[in-house]
C-alpha positions, 0 to 999 in steps of 0.5 A: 333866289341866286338863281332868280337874280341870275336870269333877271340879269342876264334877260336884262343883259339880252334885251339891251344887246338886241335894243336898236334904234327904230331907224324909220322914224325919229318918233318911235322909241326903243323901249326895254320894259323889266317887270321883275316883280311878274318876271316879264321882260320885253323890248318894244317900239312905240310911237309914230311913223308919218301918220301911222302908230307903231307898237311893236314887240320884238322880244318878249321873256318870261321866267316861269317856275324857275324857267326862262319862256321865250313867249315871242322872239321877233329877231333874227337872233337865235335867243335860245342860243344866246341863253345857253351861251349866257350859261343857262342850261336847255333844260331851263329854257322853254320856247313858249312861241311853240306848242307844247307837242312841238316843244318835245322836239326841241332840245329844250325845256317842255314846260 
């Protein structure tokens, strides 16, 4: 269970530092959505710019099996990289955003 909690922690913690204001419009909120009984996480924006909707999502992890899935990383931040740095071992991180064959290749977890 520590080891749970730790992910939760630090997925929390990788959120907020990537959590920026929308700086189109005043309308649209930066929103950090911690689902930690499913152990989803995402950071979105919601709301209007002029006419037009905005719902976005910008990051989106989960933890799996003792695994932390990166299921979509819309940043230009290296979130695999951050993890690590974090103190999450490679073996401990899927990159669910590539297909299981690619995922081989990458250094880190397959499933």
């Amino acid at each position: 269970m520590e080891k749970l909690q730790q992910y939760q922690q630090i997925i929390r913690d990788v959120i907020a530092e990537e959590a920026h204001p929308y700086c189109h419009s005043n309308d649209v909120e930066t929103a950090m959505i911690f689902d930690t009984e499913h152990d989803r996480y995402q950071l979105t924006y919601i709301g209007w710019e002029a006419q037009q909707r905005i719902f976005n999502v910008i990051l989106h992890l989960d933890i799996k099996d003792g695994k932390i899935w990166i299921q979509y990383n819309g940043t230009e931040t290296a979130i695999a990289k951050v993890l690590t740095d974090k103190g999450v071992p490679a073996s401990d991180i899927v990159l669910g955003f590539h297909s299981p064959f690619k995922r081989q290749f990458s250094g880190y977890a397959l499933a």
